[in-house]
C-alpha positions in Angstrom: 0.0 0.0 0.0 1.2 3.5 -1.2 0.0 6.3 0.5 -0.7 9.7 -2.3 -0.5 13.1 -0.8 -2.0 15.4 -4.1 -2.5 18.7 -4.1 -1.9 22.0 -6.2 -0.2 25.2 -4.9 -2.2 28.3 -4.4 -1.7 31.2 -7.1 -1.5 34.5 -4.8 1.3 35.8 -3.6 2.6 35.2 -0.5 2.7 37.8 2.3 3.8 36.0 5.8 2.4 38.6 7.6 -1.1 37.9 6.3 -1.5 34.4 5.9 -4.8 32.9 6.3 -5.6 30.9 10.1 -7.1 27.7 9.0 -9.9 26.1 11.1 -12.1 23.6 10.6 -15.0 21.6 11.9 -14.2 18.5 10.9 -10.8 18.1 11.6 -9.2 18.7 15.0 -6.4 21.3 14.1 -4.6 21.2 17.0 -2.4 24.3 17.7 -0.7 23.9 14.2 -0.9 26.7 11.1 0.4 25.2 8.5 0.9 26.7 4.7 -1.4 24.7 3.3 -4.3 22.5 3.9 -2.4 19.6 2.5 0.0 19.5 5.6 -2.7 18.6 8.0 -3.6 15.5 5.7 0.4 14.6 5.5 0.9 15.1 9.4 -2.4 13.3 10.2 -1.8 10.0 8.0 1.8 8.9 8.2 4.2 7.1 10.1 7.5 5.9 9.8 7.6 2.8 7.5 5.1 4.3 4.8 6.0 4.4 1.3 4.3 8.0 0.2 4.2 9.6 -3.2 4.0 13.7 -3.2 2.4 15.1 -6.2 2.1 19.3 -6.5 0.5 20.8 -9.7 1.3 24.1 -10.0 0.9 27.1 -13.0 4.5 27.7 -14.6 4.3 31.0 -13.0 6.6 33.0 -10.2 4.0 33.1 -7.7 3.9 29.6 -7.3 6.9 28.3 -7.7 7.8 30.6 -4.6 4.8 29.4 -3.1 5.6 25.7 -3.6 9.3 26.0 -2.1 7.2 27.0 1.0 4.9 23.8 0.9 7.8 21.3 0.4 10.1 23.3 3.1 7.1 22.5 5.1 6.1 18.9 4.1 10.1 17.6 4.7 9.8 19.0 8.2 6.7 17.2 8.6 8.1 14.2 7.0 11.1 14.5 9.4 9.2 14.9 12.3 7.6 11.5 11.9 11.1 9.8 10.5 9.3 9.4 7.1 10.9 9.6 3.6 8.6 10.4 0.4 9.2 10.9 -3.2 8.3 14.3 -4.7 6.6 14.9 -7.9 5.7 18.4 -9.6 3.2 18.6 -12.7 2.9 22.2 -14.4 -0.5 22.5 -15.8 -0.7 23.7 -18.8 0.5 27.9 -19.5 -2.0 29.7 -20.8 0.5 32.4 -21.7 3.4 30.8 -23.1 1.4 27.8 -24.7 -1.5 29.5 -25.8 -1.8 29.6 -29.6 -0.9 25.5 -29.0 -3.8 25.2 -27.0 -6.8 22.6 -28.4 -9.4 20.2 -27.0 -6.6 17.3 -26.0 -4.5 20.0 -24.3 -6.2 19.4 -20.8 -7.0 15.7 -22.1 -3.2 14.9 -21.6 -3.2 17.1 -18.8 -5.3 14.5 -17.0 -3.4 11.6 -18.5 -0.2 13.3 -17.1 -1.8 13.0 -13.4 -3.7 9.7 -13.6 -0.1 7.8 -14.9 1.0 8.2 -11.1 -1.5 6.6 -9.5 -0.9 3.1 -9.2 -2.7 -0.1 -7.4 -3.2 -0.3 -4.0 -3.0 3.5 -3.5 -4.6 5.5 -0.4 -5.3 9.0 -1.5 -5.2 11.7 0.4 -5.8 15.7 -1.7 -6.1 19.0 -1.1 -8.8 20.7 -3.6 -8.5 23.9 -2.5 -6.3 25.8 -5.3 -5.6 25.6 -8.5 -7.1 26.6 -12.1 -10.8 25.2 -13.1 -9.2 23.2 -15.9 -6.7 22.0 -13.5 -9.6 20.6 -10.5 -11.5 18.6 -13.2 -9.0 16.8 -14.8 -7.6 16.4 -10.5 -11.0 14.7 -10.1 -11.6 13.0 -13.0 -8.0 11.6 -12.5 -8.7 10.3 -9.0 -11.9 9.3 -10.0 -10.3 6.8 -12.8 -7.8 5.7 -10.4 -10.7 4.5 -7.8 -12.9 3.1 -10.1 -10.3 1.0 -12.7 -7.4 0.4 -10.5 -7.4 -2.4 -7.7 -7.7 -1.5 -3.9 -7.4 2.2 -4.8 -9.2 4.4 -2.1 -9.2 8.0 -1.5 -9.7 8.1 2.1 -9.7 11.9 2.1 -10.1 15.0 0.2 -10.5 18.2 1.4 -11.7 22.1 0.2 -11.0 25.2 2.1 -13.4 27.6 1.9 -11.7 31.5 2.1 -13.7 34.0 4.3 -11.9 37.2 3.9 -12.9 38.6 7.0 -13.6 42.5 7.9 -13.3 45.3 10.7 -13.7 42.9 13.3 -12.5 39.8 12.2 -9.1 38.5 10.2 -9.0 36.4 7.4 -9.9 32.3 7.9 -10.1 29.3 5.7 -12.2 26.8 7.0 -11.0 22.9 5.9 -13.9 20.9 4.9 -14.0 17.4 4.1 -15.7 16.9 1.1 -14.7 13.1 0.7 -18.5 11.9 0.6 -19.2 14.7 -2.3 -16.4 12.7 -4.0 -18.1 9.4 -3.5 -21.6 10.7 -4.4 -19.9 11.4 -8.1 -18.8 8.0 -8.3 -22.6 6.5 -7.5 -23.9 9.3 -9.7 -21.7 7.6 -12.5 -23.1 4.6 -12.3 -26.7 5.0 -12.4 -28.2 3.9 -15.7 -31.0 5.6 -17.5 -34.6 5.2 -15.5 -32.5 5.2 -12.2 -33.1 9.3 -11.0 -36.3 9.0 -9.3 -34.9 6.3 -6.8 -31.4 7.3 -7.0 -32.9 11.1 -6.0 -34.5 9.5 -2.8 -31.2 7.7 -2.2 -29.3 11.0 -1.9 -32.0 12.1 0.3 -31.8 9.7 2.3 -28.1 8.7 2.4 -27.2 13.1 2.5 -30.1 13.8 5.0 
C-alpha cells in the first residue's frame, strides 16, 4: 500500500504577515498553522515505514513556484518529524501564456493523463482541492476518480476544500477545511446510475445526504 499526498499550490502571492488561520469543523487542528491544507492531511496520515508519493501541480508562473518552495520546506519538516521519507513529484498545468496559440481540445486531455499515470494499485489518496485553475480541478477529479474506479484497492480516504472568508473590521482572514470526501463518493454512484434510475437514486441521496 502506497499512500498519495495530491494537491496543487495556491496562485496569490505570498505575504507572511497575512496568511490565512485555518480552522475547521471536521478536523481537529490542534495548535498547528500550516501553509497549506495539505500539511494537516500529511501530518495526520503517516508514520515511519510508509512508502508515500507527493504530487504538486502548479501554473508555470513565479508566484507559485515561490509558493511551492514553501509547501515542500514545510512537508520535509513534517516528513522529518515522523522519520518518514517520500518521493516528490511536480506537474505544471498547462501555461495559458506561453502555450497559448498551442492550446486545443486534447490540451487538458493529456493534462489528465499526465496525473492519472502516477496513481498506481493499492494507492490511499489523500488531496487537497483547494487551489488551482478550473481546468486543472476537473481533470484532479476525474484523475482520481479513474484511479478508484479501474485500479485495484485504490481508495481516496480523504479529500479536502477550504473555503476562504476574507474577513472584515472585526475579524481577520480564515479558511475553513472541509471534508468533502463523501461529495467525491456521491460522483462515483452518480456515474453509475443507468437511465430510468433518478427518481430512486434522487430519494437515495435524500436519504443517504439527510
Amino acid at each position: 500500500m502506497r499512500k498519495v499526498f495530491f494537491s496543487t499550490v495556491m496562485m496569490t502571492p505570498d505575504d507572511p504577515e497575512k496568511r490565512v488561520l485555518y480552522q475547521s469543523r471536521d478536523f481537529d487542528m490542534g495548535n498547528r498553522n500550516y501553509f497549506a491544507p495539505i500539511s494537516y492531511l500529511l501530518d495526520a496520515n503517516i508514520d515511519e515505514k510508509d512508502d508515500i508519493l507527493i504530487i504538486t501541480t502548479l501554473t508555470q508562473t513565479t508566484n507559485p513556484e515561490k509558493n511551492y518552495k514553501i509547501l515542500r520546506k514545510e512537508m520535509e519538516e513534517i516528513l522529518e518529524d515522523h522519520k518518514a521519507k517520500a518521493t516528490f513529484v511536480e506537474i505544471y498545468e498547462p501555461d495559458h501564456t506561453k502555450q497559448r496559440d498551442e492550446m486545443d481540445s486534447l490540451t487538458f486531455s493529456r493534462h489528465f493523463q499526465e496525473i492519472s499515470d502516477y496513481f498506481q494499485d493499492g494507492d490511499r489518496i489523500y488531496a487537497d482541492m483547494t487551489f488551482g485553475m478550473k481546468c486543472n480541478t476537473i481533470c484532479s477529479l476525474i484523475a482520481m476518480s479513474y484511479a478508484a474506479k479501474a485500479g485495484k484497492d485504490v481508495d481516496v480516504d480523504c479529500m479536502v476544500y477550504a473555503q476562504y472568508y476574507r474577513g472584515d473590521s472585526n475579524t481577520s482572514a480564515t479558511s475553513d477545511i472541509i471534508d468533502i470526501t463523501s461529495l467525491f463518493y456521491i460522483n462515483t454512484l452518480v456515474n453509475n446510475t443507468k437511465p430510468g434510475q433518478k427518481k430512486s437514486t434522487d430519494e437515495f441521496l435524500r436519504f443517504m445526504i439527510g
